[in-house]
N, C-alpha and C positions, 0 to 999 in steps of 0.2 A: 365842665368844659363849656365853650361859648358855641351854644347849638347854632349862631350864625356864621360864625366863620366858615368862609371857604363859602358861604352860600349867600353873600349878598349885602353881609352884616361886616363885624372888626374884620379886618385882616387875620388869619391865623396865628398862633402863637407855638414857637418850636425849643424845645431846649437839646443841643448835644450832651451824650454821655460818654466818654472816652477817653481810656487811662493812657494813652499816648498822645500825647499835647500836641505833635506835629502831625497827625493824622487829624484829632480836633479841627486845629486851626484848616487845614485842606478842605475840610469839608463845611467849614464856616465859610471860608471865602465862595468856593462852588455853589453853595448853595442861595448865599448874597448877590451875586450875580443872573443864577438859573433861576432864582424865583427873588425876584426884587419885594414883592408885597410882604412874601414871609419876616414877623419878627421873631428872630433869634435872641431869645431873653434870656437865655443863659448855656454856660460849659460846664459839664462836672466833669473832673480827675477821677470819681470811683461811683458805686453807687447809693453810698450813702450822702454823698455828694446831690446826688441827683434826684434823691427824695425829698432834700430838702430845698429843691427849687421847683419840685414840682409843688409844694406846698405853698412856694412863695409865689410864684408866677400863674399857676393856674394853665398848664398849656392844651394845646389840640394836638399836637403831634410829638412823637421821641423818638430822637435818634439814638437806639440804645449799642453801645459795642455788648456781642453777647457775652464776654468774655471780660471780668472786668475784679482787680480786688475788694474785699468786702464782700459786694453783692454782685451778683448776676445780674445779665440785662435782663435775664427772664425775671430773678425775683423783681426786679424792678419796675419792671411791664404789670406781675403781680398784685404791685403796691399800687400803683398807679391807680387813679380816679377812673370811675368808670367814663365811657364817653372818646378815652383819649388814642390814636392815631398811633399806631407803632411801628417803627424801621428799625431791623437790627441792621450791625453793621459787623458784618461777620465775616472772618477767614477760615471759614468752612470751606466746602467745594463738594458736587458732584452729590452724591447718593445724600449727603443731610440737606441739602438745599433744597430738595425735590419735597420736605415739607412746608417750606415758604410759598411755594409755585398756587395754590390753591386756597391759601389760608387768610384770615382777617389781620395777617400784619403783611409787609415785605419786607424787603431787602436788600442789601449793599453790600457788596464784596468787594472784600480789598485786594490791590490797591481800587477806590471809587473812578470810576470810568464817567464821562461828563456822556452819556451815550446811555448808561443807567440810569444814571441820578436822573436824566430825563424823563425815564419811564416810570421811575419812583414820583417823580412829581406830577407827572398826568395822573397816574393811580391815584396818591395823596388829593389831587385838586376833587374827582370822582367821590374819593368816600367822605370827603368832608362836606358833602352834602347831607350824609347819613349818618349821625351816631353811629357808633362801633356796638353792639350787644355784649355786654358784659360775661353773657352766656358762651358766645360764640369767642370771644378774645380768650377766657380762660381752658376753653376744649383747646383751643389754636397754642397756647402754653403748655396744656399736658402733654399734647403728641411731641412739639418739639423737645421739650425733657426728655420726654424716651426716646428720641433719636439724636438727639447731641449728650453724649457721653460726659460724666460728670457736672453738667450747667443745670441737675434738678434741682440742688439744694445750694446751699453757699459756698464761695470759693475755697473754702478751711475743709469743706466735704467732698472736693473734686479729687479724683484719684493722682498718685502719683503718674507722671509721665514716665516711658520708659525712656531707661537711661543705660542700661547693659544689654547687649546682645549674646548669646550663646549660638554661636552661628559653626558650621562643620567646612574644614577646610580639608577636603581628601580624607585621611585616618584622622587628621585631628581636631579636636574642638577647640574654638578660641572664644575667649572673650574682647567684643568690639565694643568700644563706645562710643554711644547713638551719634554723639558731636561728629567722631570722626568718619563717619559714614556720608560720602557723597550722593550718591541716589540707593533707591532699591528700587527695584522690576521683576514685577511677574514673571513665573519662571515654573509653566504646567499649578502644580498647587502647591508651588516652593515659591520661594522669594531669593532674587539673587542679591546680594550686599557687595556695593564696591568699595570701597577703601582705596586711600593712595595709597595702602601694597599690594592692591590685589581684590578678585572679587571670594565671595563666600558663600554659603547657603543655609536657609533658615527653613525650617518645614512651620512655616506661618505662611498664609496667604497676604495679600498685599492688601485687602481688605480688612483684616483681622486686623493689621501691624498697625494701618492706617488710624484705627480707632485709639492708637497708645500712644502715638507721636503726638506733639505739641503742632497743632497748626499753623502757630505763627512762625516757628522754624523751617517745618517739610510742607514745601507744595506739593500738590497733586499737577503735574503736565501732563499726563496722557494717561489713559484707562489704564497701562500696564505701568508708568512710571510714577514716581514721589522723588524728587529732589531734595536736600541740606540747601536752604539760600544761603547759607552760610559759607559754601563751597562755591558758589555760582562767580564766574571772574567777570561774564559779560554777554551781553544777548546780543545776537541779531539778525538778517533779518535774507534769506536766501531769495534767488530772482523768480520762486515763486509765492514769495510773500507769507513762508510760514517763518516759524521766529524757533530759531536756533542758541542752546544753552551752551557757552566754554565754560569748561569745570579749572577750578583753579589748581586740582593735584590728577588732573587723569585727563590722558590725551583725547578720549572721543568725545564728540559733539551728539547732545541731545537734542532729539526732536519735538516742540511743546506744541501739540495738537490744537486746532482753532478753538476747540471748546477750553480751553486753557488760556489763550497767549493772551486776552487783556491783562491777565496781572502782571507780565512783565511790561506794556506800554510805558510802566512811571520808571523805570528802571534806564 
C-alpha cells in the first residue's frame, strides 16, 4: 500500500466490495462527494471479485460488505495486503457491532447514513497516517469471526438460516414460516411471534433467535423488538420525533427506538 497516502503524498486509493449493485452504487456517489480526493478504482459484485482488484489497483482502504457470495468481507480483509484500511459495510446491529467500536477496522451500517460515513472518513483520514499492523488487523478478524455467526469461513460454510418455527399457540403447536412472521418481541425469557393470524410463543430468547435470522431480512428496532422488512408498509414519524413502524397484515404501530431509526431514514 502507498505509505503516503492520506499523509501528504498520492491521494488515497479505495475500492468497494458489495453484492448489491444499488447499495454499491449509493455508496460510490456518498463517498465521491464526502471525500472528493478519494480515488475509487474499483466495484466488486462478490469477493472474489475483489481480490482481484485488489491485485490490480494496489489500494489503502476497503469497503468490504461482510456478507458477501464466494467470499466473506472477513476472508477478504484476510487476503488483503498488509498495510490496507478496512470498512465493513454491515447489517448487523446492536451486541456484534460493539466489536467494531474499539478495533483496527470500522464500520457502516446499512442503510449508510451521510452522518457516519462522516465519521468513517475522519477515522480513515487519522489512520492513514499509520499503516495498519498486520498483527493488530488479523486479532481484529479473529474476534469478529466469533462474534458474527457464520462469516468465519466461506459463504458455502455459513449456516442455514432458519426458516421454520415450532412456536405454541395455547394446547397447540404450530409450524410458522420465518417469511410469514411480522415481528418478534421479548416476552420474560420467551419470544412472542406475530403473524397476520395472530400472535404465538417460542421459549427461544430474542437473542438466541436473533443469531438464526438473516439480517438483511429482520431488523432489530428496539432492545425487545426484530421486525420482517418484508412486512413493514411504511414509517413515520410522531410529534415527538421518534419514528413509527405500519405493519402491512397487523393493526398495531411499532415503536423504533433512537438507537434504531437511522435505518429507516432511506425508507
Amino acid at each position: 500500500m502507498s505509505a503516503a497516502a492520506g499523509a501528504g503524498g498520492a491521494a488515497p486509493r479505495a475500492i468497494i466490495a458489495d453484492d448489491e449493485p444499488r447499495l454499491a452504487s449509493y455508496l460510490l456517489e456518498k463517498l465521491a462527494t464526502a471525500w472528493p480526493e478519494l480515488q475509487l478504482v474499483g466495484v466488486a459484485a462478490n469477493g472474489a471479485e475483489a481480490l482481484q482488484l485488489i491485485e490490480e489497483n494496489d489500494p489503502d482502504i476497503l469497503f468490504l460488505d461482510i456478507r458477501m457470495p464466494g467470499l466473506t468481507g472477513l476472508e477478504v480483509a484476510r487476503r488483503a495486503e498488509e498495510g490496507v484500511h478496512v470498512v465493513f459495510v454491515t447489517a448487523y446491529d446492536q451486541y456484534a457491532l460493539e466489536a467494531f467500536e474499539h478495533a483496527a477496522v470500522d464500520y457502516l451500517l446499512k442503510p449508510v447514513t451521510d452522518e457516519r460515513l462522516a465519521e468513517t472518513i475522519r477515522r480513515l483520514r487519522e489512520r492513514l497516517k499509520t499503516p495498519v499492523a498486520s498483527a493488530e488487523l488479523k486479532s481484529t478478524l479473529d474476534a469478529l469471526a466469533r462474534v458474527l455467526p457464520g462469516l468465519a469461513g466461506s459463504a458455502g460454510d455459513a449456516p442455514e438460516r432458519l426458516a421454520w418455527i415450532r412456536a405454541s399457540v395455547g394446547n397447540q403447536v404450530r409450524l410458522i414460516a420465518v417469511g410469514d412472521v411480522s415481528y418478534f418481541q421479548a416476552n420474560d425469557k420467551y419470544t412472542s411471534v406475530f403473524t397476520a393470524d395472530g400472535e404465538a410463543l417460542i421459549r427461544t430468547s430474542l437473542r438466541e433467535l436473533s443469531d438464526q435470522l438473516d439480517p438483511q431480512r429482520f431488523w432489530q428496532i428496539h432492545r425487545g423488538t426484530i421486525v420482517n422488512v418484508a412486512h413493514v408498509a411504511a414509517t413515520t414519524r410522531d410529534l415527538g420525533g421518534r419514528t413509527l413502524i405500519k405493519l402491512k397484515e397487523r393493526p398495531e404501530t411499532l415503536v423504533v427506538s433512537r438507537a434504531f431509526a437511522h435505518r429507516f431514514r432511506q425508507m
